[in-house]
Every structure is written in structure tokens, then in C-alpha cells.
VMD Tcl script that builds the backbone (N, CA, C; Angstrom):
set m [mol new atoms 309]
animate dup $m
set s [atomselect $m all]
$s set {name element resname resid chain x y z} {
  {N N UNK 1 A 0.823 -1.170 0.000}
  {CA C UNK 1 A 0.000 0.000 0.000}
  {C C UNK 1 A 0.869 1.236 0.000}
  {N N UNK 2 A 1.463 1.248 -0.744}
  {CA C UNK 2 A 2.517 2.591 -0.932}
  {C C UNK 2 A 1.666 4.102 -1.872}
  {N N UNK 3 A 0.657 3.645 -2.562}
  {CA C UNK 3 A 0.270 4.625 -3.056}
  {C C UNK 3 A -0.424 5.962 -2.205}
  {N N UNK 4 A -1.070 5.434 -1.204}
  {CA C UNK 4 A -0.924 6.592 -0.024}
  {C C UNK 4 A -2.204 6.833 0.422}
  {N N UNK 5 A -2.838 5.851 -0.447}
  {CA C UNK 5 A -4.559 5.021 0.217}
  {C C UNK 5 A -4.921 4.294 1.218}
  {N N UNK 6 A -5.450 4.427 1.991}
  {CA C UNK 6 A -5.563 3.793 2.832}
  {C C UNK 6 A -6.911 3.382 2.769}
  {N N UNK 7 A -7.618 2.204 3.191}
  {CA C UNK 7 A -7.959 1.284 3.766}
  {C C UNK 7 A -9.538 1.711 4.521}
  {N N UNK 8 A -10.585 1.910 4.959}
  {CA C UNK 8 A -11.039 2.749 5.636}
  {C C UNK 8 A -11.848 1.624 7.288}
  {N N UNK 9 A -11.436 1.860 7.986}
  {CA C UNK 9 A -11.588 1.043 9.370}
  {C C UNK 9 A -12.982 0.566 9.528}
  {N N UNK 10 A -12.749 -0.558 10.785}
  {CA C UNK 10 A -14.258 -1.009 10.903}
  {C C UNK 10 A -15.462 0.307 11.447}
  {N N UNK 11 A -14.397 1.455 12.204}
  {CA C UNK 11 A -15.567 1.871 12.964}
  {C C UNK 11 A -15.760 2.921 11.780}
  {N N UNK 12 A -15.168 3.386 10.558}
  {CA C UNK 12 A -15.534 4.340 9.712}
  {C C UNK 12 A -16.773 3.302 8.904}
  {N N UNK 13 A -16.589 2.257 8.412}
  {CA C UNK 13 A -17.557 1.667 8.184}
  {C C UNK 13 A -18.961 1.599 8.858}
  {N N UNK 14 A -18.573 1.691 9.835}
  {CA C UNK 14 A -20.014 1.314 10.886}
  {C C UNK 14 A -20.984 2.819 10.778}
  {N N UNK 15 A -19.970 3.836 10.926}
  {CA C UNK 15 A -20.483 5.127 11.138}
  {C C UNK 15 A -20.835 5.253 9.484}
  {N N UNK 16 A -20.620 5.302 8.762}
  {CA C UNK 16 A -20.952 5.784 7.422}
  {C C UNK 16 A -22.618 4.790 7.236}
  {N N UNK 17 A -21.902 3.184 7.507}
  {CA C UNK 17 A -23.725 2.722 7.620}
  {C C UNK 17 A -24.931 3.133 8.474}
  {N N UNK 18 A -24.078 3.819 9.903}
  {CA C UNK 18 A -25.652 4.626 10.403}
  {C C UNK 18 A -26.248 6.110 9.746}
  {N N UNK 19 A -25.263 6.932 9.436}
  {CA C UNK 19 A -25.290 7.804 8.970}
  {C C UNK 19 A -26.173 7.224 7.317}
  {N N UNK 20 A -25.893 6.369 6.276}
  {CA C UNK 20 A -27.032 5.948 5.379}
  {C C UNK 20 A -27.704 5.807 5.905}
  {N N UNK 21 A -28.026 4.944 7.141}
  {CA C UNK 21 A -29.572 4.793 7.377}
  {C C UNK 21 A -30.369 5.897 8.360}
  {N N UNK 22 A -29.867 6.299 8.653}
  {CA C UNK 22 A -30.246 7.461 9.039}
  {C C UNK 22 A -30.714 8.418 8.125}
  {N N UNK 23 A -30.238 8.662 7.213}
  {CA C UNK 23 A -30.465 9.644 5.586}
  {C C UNK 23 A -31.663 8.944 5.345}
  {N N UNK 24 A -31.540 7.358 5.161}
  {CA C UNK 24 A -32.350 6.955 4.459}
  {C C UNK 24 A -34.013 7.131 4.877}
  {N N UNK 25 A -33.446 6.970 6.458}
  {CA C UNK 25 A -35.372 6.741 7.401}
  {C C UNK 25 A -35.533 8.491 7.038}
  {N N UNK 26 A -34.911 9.364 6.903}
  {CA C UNK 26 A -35.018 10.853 7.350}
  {C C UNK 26 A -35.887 11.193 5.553}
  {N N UNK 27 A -35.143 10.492 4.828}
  {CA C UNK 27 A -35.821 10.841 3.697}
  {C C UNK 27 A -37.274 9.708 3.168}
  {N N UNK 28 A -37.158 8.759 3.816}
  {CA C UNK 28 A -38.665 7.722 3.750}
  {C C UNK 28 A -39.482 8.684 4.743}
  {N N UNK 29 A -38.921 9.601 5.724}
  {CA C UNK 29 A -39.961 10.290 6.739}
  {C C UNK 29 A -40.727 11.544 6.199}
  {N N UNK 30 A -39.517 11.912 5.290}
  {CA C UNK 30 A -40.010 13.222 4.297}
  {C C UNK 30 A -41.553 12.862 3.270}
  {N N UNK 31 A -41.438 11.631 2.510}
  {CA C UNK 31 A -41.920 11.469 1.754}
  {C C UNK 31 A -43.010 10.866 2.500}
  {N N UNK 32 A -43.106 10.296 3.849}
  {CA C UNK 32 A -44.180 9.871 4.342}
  {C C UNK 32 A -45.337 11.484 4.661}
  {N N UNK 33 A -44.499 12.132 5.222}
  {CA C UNK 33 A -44.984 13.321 5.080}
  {C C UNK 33 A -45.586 14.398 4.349}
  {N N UNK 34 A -44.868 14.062 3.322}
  {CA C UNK 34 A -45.310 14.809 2.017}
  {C C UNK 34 A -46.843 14.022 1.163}
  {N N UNK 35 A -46.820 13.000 1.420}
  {CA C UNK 35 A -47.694 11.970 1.209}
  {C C UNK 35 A -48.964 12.597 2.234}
  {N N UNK 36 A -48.997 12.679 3.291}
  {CA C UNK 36 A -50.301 12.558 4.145}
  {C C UNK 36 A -50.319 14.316 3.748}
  {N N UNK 37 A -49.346 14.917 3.571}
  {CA C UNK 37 A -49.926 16.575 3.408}
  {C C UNK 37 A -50.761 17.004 1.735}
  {N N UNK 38 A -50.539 15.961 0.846}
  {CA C UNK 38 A -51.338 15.886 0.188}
  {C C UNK 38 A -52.555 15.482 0.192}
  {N N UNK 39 A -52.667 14.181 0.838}
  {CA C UNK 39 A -54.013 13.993 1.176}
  {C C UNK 39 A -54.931 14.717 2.232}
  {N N UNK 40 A -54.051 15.962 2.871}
  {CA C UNK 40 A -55.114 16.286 3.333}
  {C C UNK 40 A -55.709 17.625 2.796}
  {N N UNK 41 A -54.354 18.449 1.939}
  {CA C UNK 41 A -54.360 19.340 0.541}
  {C C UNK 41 A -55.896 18.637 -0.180}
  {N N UNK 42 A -55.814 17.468 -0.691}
  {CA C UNK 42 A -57.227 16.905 -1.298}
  {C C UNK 42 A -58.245 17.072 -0.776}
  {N N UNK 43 A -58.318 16.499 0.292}
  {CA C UNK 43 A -59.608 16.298 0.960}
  {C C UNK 43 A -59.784 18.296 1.636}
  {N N UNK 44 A -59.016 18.710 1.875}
  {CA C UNK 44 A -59.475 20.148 1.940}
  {C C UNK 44 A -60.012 21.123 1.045}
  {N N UNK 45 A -59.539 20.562 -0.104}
  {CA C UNK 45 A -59.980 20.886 -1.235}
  {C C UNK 45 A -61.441 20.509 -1.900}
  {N N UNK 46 A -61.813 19.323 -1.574}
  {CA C UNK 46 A -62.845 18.776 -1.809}
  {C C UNK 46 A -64.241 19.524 -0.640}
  {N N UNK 47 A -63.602 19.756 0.405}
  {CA C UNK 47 A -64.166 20.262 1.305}
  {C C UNK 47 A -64.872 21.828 1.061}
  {N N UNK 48 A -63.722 22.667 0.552}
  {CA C UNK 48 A -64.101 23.581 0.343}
  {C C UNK 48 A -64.992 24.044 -1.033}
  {N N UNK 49 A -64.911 23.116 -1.723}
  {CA C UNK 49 A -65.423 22.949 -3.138}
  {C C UNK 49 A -67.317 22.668 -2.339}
  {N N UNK 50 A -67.132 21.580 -1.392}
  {CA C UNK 50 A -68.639 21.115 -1.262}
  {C C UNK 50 A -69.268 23.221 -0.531}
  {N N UNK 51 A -68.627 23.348 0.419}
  {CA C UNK 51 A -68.967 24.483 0.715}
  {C C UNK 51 A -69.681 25.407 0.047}
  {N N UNK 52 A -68.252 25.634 -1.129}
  {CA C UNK 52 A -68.837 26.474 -2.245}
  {C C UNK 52 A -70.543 26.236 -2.723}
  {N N UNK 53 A -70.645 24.690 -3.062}
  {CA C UNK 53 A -71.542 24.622 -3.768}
  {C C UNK 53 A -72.886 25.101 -2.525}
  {N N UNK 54 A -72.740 24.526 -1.520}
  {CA C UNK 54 A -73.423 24.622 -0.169}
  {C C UNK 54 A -74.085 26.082 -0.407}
  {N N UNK 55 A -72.891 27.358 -0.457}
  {CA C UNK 55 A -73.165 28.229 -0.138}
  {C C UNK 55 A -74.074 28.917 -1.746}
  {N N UNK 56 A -73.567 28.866 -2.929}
  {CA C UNK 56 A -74.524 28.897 -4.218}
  {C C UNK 56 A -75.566 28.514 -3.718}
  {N N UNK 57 A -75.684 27.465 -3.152}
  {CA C UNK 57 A -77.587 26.877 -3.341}
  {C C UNK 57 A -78.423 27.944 -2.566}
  {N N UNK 58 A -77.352 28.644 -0.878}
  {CA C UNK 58 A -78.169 29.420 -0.005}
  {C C UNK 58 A -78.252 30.714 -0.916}
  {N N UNK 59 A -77.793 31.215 -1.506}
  {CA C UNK 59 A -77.468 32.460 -2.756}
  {C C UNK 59 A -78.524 32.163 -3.282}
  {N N UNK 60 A -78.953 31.755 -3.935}
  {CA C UNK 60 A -79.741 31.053 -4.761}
  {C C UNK 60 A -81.528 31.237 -4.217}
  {N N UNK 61 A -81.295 30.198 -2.688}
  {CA C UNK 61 A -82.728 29.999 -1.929}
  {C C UNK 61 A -83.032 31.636 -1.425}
  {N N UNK 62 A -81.848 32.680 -1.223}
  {CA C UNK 62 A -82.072 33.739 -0.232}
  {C C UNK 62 A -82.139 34.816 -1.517}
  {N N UNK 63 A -81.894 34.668 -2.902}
  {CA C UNK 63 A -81.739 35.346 -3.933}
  {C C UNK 63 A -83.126 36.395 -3.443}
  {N N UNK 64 A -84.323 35.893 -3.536}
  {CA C UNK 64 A -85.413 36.629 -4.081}
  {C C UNK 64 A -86.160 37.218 -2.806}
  {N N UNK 65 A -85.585 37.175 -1.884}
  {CA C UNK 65 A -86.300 37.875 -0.406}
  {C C UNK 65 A -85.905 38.848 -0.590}
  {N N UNK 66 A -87.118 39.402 0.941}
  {CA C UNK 66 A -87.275 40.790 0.313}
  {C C UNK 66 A -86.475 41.235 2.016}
  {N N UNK 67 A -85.238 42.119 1.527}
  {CA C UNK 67 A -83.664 42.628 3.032}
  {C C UNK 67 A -84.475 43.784 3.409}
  {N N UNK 68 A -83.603 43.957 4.814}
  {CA C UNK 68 A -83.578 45.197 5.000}
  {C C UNK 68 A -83.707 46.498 3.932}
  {N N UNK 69 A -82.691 46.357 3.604}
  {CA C UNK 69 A -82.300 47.672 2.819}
  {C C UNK 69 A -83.825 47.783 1.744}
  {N N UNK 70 A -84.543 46.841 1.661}
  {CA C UNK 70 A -85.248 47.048 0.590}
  {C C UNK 70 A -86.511 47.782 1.297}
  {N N UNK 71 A -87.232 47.362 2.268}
  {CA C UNK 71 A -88.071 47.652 3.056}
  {C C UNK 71 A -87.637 49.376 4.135}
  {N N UNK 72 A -86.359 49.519 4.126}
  {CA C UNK 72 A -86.226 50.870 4.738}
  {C C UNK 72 A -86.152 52.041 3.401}
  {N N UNK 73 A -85.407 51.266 2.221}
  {CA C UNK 73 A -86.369 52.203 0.915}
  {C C UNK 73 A -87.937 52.560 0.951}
  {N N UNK 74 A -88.388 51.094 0.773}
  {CA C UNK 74 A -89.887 51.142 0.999}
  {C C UNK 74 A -90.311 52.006 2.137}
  {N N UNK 75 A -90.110 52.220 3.022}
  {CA C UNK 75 A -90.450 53.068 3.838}
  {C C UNK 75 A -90.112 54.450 3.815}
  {N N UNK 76 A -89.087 54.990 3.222}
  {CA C UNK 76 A -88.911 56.060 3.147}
  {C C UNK 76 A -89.483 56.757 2.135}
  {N N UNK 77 A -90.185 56.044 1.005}
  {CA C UNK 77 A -90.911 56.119 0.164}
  {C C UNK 77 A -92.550 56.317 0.850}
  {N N UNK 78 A -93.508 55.363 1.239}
  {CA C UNK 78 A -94.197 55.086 1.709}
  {C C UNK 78 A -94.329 56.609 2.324}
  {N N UNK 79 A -93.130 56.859 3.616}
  {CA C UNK 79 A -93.697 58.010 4.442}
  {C C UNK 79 A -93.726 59.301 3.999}
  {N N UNK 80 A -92.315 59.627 2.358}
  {CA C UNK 80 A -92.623 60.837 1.831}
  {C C UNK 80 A -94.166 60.861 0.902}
  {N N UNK 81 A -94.962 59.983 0.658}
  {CA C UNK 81 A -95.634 59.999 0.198}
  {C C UNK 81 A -96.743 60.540 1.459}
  {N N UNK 82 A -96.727 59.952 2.119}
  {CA C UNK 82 A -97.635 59.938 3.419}
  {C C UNK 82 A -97.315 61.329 3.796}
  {N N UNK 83 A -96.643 62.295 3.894}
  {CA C UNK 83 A -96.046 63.186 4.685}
  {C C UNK 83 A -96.678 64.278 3.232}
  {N N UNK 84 A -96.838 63.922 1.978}
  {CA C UNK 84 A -97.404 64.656 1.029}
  {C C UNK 84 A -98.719 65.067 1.162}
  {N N UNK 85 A -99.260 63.741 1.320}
  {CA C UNK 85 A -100.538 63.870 1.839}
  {C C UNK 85 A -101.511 64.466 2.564}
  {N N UNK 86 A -100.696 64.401 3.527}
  {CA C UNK 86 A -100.430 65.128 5.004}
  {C C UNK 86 A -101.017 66.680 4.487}
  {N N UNK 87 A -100.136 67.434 3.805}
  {CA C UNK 87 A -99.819 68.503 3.792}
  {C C UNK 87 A -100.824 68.601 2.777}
  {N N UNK 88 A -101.494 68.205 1.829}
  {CA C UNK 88 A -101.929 68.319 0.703}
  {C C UNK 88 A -103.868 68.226 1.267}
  {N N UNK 89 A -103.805 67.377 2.427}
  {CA C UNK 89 A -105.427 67.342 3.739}
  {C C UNK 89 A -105.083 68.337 4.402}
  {N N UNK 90 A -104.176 69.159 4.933}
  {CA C UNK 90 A -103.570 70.019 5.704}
  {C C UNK 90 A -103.909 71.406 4.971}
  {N N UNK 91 A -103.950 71.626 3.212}
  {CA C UNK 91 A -104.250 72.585 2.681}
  {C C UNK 91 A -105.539 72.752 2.020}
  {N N UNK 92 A -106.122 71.031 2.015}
  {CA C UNK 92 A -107.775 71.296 1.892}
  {C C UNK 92 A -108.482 71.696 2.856}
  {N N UNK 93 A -108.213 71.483 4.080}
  {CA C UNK 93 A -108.668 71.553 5.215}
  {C C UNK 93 A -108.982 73.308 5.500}
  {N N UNK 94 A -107.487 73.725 5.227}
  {CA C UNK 94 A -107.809 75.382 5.484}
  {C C UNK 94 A -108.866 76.024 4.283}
  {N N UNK 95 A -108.410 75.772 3.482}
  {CA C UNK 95 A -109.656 76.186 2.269}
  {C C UNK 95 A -110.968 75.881 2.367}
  {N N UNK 96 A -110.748 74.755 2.950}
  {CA C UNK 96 A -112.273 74.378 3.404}
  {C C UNK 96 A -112.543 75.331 4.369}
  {N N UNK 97 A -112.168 75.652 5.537}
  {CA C UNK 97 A -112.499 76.412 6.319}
  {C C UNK 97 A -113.156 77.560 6.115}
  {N N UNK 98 A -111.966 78.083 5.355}
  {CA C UNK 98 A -112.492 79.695 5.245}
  {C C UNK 98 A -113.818 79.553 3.724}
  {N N UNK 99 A -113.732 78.505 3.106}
  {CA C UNK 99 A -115.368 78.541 2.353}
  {C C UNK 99 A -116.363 78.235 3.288}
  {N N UNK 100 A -116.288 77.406 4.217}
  {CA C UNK 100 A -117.172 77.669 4.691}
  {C C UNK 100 A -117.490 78.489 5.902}
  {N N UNK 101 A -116.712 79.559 6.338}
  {CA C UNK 101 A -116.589 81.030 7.037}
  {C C UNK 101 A -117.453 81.729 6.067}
  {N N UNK 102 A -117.392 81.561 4.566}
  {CA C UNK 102 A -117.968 82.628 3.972}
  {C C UNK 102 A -119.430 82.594 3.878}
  {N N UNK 103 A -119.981 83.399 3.527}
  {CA C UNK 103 A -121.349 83.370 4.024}
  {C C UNK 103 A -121.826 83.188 1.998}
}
mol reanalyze $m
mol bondsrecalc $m
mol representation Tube
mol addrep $m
């Protein structure tokens, strides 16, 4: 052995085989991992998809009611009309009066 190689010992052997298997479980652990984070990537996905549709159908059932906002229009409508009125019996009323004051 003159070329200036040496040989590599039992305990460099031993250590290089835990060190592979060690790599090896570390990277079967990765991929076990990567494995269940997809399936749950899927099934979350599927999840949120049913939602979606869940929530379209309530869109859908709640489409044609009649909100707030529509009914406090309606009302503000309703009472300027009412409040016209008002004023419009409010100015027959005096006219009426004074016709019939007159002789």
C-alpha cells in the first residue's frame, strides 16, 4: 500500500452505515410526510369545493327575499308619500275652512 490510500476502518464503516440509514429513514420520513400533506391538501380541497356549492344553493334559496335595505327604501318612500298627503289634507282643510266662514 505505498500509493498513499488507505484502507477505511471497521468503525468508519459502521459510522458511514448509520449515517445511510439514518439519511435513508429521514428521507422515507419526508416522503411519508409529504404523502399525508397531500391527502389532506385533497380532501381540503374537496371540502371547500362542497362548501362552495353549499353556499350557491343558499345564494340562490335567499336570492329573491325581500332585506332590509329594501323595506327601509320602501319606507322612506311610503312616508314621503304619506307626509305629502299630510300637507296636501292640511291645505284642503284650510280652504275648506275659510269657504265655509264665507257666508
Amino acid at each position: 500500500m505505498g500509493n498513499g490510500v488507505r484502507g477505511s476502518t471497521q468503525l468508519e464503516r459502521t459510522i458511514q452505515h448509520i449515517l445511510q440509514a439514518v439519511l435513508t429513514v429521514a428521507i422515507l420520513g419526508t416522503f411519508a410526510v409529504l404523502s399525508d400533506l397531500r391527502t389532506v391538501t385533497a380532501v381540503t380541497n374537496v371540502e371547500v369545493m362542497a362548501l362552495k356549492d353549499h353556499l350557491d344553493t343558499f345564494r340562490a334559496m335567499t336570492g329573491d327575499r325581500y332585506t332590509g335595505a329594501q323595506a327601509a327604501r320602501d319606507l322612506a318612500t311610503m312616508s314621503a308619500i304619506n307626509n305629502d298627503q299630510e300637507k296636501r289634507l292640511r291645505a284642503l282643510e284650510r280652504t275648506g275652512s275659510d269657504i265655509r266662514s264665507s257666508p
